[in-house]
C-alpha positions in Angstrom: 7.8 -19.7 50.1 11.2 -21.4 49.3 12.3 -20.8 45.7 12.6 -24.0 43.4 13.5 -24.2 39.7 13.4 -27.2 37.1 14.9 -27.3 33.5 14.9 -29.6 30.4 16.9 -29.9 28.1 14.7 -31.7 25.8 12.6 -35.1 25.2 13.6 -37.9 23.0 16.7 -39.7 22.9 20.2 -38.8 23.5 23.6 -40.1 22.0 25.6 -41.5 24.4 28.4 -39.3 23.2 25.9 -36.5 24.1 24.5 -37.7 28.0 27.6 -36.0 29.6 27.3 -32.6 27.6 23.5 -32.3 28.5 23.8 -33.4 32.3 26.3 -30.5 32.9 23.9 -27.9 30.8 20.6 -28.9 32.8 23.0 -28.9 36.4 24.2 -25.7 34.7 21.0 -23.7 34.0 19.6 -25.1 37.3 21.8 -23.7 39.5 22.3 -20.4 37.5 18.3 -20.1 37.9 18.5 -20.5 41.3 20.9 -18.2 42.1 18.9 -15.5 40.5 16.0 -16.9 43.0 18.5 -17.2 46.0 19.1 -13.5 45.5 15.6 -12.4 45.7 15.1 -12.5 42.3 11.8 -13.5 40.0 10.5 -16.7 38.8 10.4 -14.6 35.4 14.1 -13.6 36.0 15.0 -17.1 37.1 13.6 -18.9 34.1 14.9 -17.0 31.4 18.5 -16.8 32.6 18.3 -20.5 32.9 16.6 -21.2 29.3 19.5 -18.6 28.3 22.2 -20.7 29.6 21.1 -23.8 27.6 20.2 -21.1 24.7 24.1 -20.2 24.4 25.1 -24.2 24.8 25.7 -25.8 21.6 24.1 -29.4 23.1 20.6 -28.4 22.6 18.1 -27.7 20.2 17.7 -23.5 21.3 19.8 -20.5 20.3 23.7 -22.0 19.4 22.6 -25.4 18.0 19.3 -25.2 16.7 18.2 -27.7 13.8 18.3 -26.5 10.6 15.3 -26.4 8.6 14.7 -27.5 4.5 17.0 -24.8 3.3 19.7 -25.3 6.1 18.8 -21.6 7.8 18.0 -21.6 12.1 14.5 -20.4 12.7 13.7 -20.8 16.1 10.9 -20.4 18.8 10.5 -19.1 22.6 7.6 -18.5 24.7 8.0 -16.9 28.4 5.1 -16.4 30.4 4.4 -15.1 34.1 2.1 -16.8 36.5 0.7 -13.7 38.8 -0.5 -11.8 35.9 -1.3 -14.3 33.0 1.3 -12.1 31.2 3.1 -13.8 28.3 5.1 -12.8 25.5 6.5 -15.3 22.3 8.4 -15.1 19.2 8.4 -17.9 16.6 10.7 -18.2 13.2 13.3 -15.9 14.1 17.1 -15.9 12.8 20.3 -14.0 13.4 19.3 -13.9 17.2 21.5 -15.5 19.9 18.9 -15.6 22.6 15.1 -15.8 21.6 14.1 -16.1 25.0 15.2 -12.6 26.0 13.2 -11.5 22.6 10.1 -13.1 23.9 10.5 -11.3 27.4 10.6 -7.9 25.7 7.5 -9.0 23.6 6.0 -9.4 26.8 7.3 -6.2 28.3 7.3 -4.3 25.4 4.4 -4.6 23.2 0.4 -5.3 23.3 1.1 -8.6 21.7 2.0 -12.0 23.0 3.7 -13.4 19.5 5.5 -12.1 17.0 6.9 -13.8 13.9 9.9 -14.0 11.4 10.2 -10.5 9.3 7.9 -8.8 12.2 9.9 -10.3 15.0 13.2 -9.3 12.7 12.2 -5.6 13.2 10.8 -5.4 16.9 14.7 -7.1 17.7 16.0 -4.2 15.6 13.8 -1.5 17.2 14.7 -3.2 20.7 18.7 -2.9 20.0 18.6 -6.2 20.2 22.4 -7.3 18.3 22.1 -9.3 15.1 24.2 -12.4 15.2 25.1 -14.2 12.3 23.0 -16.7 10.9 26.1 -19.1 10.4 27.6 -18.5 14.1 24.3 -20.4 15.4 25.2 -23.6 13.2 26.9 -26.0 14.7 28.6 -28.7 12.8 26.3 -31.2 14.2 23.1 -29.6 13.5 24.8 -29.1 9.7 26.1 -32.5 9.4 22.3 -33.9 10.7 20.6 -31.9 7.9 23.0 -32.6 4.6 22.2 -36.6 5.6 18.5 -36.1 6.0 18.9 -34.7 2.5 19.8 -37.8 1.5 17.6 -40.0 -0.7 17.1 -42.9 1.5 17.1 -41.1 5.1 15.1 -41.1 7.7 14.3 -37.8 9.2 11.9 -39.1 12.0 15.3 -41.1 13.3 17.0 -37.7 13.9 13.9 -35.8 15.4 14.5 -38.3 18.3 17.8 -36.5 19.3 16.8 -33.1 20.1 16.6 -30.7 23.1 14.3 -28.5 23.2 15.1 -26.2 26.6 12.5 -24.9 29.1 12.7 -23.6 32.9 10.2 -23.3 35.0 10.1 -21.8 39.0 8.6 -20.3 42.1 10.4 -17.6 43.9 10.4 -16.5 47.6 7.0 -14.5 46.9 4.8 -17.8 45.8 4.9 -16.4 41.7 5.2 -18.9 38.9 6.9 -18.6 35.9 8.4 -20.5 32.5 10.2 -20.4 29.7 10.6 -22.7 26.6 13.2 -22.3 23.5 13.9 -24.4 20.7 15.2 -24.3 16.9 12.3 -26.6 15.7 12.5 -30.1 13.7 15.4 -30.9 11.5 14.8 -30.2 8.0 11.4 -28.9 8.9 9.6 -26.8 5.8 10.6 -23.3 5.8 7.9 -21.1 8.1 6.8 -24.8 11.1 6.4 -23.3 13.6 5.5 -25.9 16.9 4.2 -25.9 20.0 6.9 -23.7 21.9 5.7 -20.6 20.7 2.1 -21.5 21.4 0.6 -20.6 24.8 -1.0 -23.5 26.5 1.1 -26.1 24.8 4.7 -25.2 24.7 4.1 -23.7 28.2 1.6 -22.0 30.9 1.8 -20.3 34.2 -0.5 -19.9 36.8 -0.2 -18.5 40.2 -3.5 -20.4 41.0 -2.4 -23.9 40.0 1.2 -23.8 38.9 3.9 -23.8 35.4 4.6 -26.3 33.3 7.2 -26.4 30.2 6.8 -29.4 27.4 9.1 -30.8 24.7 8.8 -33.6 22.2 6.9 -34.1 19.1 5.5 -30.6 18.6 2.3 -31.2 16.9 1.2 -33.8 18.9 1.7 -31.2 21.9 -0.6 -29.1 20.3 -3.2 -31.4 19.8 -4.1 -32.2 22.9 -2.7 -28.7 24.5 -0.2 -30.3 27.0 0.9 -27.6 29.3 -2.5 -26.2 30.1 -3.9 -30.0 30.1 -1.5 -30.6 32.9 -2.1 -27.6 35.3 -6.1 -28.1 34.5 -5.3 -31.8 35.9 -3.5 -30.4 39.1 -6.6 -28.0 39.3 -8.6 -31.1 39.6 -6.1 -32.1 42.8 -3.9 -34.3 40.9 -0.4 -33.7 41.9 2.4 -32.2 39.5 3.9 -36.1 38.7 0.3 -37.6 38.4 -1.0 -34.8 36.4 1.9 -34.8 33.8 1.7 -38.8 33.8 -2.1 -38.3 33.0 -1.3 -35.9 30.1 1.6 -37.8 28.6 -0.4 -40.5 28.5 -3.6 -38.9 27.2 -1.4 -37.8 24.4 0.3 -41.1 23.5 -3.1 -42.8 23.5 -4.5 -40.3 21.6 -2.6 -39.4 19.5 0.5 -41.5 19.2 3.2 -38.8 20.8 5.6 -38.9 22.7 7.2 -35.9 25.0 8.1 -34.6 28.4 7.5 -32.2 30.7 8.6 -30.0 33.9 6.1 -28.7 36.0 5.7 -26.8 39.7 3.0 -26.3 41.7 2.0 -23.0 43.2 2.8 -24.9 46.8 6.7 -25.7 45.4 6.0 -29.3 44.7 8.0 -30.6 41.0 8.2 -33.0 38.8 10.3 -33.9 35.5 8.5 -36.6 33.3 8.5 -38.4 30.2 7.4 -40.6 28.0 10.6 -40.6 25.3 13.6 -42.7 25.8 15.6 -39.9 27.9 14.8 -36.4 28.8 18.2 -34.3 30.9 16.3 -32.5 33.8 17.1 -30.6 36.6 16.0 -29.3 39.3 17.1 -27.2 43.1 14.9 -27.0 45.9 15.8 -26.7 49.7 19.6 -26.0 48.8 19.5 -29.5 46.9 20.4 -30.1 43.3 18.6 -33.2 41.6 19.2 -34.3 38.3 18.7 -37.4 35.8 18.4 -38.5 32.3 17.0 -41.8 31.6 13.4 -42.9 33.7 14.1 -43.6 37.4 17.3 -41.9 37.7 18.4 -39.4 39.9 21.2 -37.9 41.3 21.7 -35.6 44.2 24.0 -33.3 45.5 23.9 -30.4 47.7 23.8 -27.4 45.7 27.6 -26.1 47.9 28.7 -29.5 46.5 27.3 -29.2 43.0 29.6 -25.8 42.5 32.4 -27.0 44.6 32.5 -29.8 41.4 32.2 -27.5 38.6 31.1 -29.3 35.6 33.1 -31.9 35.8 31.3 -33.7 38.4 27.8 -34.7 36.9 
């Protein structure tokens, strides 16, 4: 099986100040995921060191550069699952931790449970050695500037949930498993406790040897209405393939429910897609030594992968 990898870095729509910033951190956590798959590596081990990458980039909504929520505190969400075994670990309100994702694996790993939560998940990072960062060195001035105007008496909120970036992987490696990962810091100025669909399994993301992985982002509750990760691997299931299956579920949920939101998927047979029904949505994706990447519906660039190094990040 050859390896491939796809990452988001979030549904909805992005500044254009922002476009150039997000391109280079889904090219980024692409080709970092696929060297870890290049080497032999896991899906599991592919997908979070991508979602990492984008976890420690201050463009997105995960990790450095979450939203803030009510009382202008991080709390974020990751989910990390793995395909051959249905295994699958989560954590959802957690502060003072740089990389969520790596907090999920080790509930995974680590414990009988699949999700942990806020004081609970506090403790297992503690008992795990996992270092305490600083609840103020994960604000960016961005995310702090977004939540003292939608303090304001006549914002709007829902304008600012539209520039997010939520961050997911997923993958196959060489031996045919699945895996993926999803990470986000939430709404802005969301009550104190939301948690969304990320750190749910079967909405924020699911992975299946037998079908395939999927990782979502947008409008979090309407995600878990309709469960929109396992919706789309149950459509593949039925032969649809990964673009028609996430098309089928995107648009299940906008007629349904009125959301909007986007999704990676790959099938157990290393077919991908990266769709969406928002504005934008920065994606990513290597397969066959190729790099492919886009932000706004019906683009797509592509560079060889020796290339896409060659050009550091100046060159998407």
């Amino acid at each position: 099986m050859k390896p491939v990898i796809v990452v988001h870095g979030g549904a909805g729509r992005i500044f254009k100040e922002r476009e150039q910033g997000c391109r280079t951190g889904v090219v980024r956590a692409a080709l970092q995921g696929y060297s870890v798959l290049k080497q032999g590596g896991s899906a599991l081990d592919a997908v979070e060191e991508a979602v990492r990458s984008m976890e420690d980039d201050p463009h997105f909504n995960a990790g450095c550069g979450s939203v803030l929520n009510e009382k202008g505190e991080v709390e974020m969400d990751a989910i990390i699952m793995d395909g051959k075994n249905l295994a699958s670990g989560a954590v959802s309100a957690v502060k003072c931790i740089a990389n969520p994702i790596k907090l999920a694996r080790l509930v995974m790993e680590k414990t009988k449970h699949m999700l942990l939560t806020d004081h609970g998940a506090h403790l297992f990072a503690q008992a795990m050695g996992v270092p305490e960062t600083p609840g103020e060195k994960l604000i960016t001035q961005r995310s702090l500037e977004r939540w003292k105007k939608n303090l304001e008496p006549d914002s709007n909120p829902e304008e600012f949930q539209k520039d997010l970036g939520t961050v997911g992987a997923v993958a196959i490696d060489s031996e045919g498993n699945v895996a993926c990962a999803t990470s986000t810091g939430g709404l802005s100025n969301k009550l104190i406790g939301r948690v969304g669909d990320t750190a749910c399994i079967g909405s924020g993301g699911y992975a299946d040897n037998c079908s395939g992985a999927t990782s979502t982002t947008g409008h979090g509750e309407s995600i878990m209405k309709v469960v929109l990760a396992r919706l789309i691997l149950y459509h593949m299931e039925q032969g649809m393939s990964p673009e028609m299956a996430a098309d089928t579920a995107l648009d299940y949920m906008k007629t349904r429910v009125g959301g909007l939101g986007g999704v990676i998927v790959v099938s157990n047979s290393g077919e991908w897609a990266a769709r969406f029904s928002t504005k934008q949505m920065s994606w990513a994706t290597v397969k066959d030594g190729e790099l492919h990447y886009g932000i706004y519906t019906g683009e797509r660039h592509t560079k060889s992968v020796d290339e896409a190094l060659a050009s550091g990040s100046e060159g998407f």
